[in-house]
C-alpha positions in Angstrom: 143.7 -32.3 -16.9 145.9 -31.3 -14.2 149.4 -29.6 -14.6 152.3 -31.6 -14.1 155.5 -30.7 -12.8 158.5 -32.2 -14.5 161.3 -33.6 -12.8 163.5 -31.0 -14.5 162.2 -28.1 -11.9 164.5 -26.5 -10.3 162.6 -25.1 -7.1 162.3 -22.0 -7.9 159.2 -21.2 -6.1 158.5 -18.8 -9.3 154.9 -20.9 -9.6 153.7 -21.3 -5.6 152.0 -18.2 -4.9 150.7 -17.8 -8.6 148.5 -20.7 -8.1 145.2 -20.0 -6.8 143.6 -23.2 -5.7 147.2 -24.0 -3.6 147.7 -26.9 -5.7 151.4 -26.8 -5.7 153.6 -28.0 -2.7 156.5 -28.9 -2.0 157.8 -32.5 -2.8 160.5 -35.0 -2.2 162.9 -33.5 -4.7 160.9 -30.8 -6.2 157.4 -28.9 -6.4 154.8 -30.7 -7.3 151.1 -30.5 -8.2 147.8 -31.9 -6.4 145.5 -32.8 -8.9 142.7 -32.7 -6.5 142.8 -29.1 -6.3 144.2 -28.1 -9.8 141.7 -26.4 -12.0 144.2 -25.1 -14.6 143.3 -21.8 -13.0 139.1 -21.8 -14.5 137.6 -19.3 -13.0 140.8 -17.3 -12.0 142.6 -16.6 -15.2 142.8 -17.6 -18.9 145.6 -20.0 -18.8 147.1 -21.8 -15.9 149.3 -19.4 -14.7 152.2 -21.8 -13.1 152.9 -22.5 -16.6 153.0 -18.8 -17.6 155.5 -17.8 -14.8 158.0 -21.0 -15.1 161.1 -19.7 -16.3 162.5 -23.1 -17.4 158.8 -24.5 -18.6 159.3 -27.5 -16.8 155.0 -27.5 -16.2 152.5 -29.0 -18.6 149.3 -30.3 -18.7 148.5 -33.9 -18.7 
């Protein structure tokens, strides 16, 4: 299950360079996730970390 930015992110950039697999981009009104390349961080850390760094939780998992 990828994450899933919600339309309530306000661009904060807070989650871009946590991500490892550069899953998170830049969309038409806000960031958004590539579920091709989102792992939920296995292999990298315990918990996806974009989650752990929003400061608005605006990301979940699907």
């Amino acid at each position: 299950m990828p994450a899933v930015i919600e339309v309530s992110c306000i661009n904060c950039d807070m989650c871009v360079p946590e991500c490892p697999n550069d899953a998170i981009s830049m969309g038409t009104k806000h960031f958004q996730v590539d579920p091709q390349l989102c792992t939920e961080c296995i292999g990298y850390y315990d918990k996806p970390t974009c989650i752990a760094v929003c400061p608005i939780d605006c990301i979940g998992l699907v």
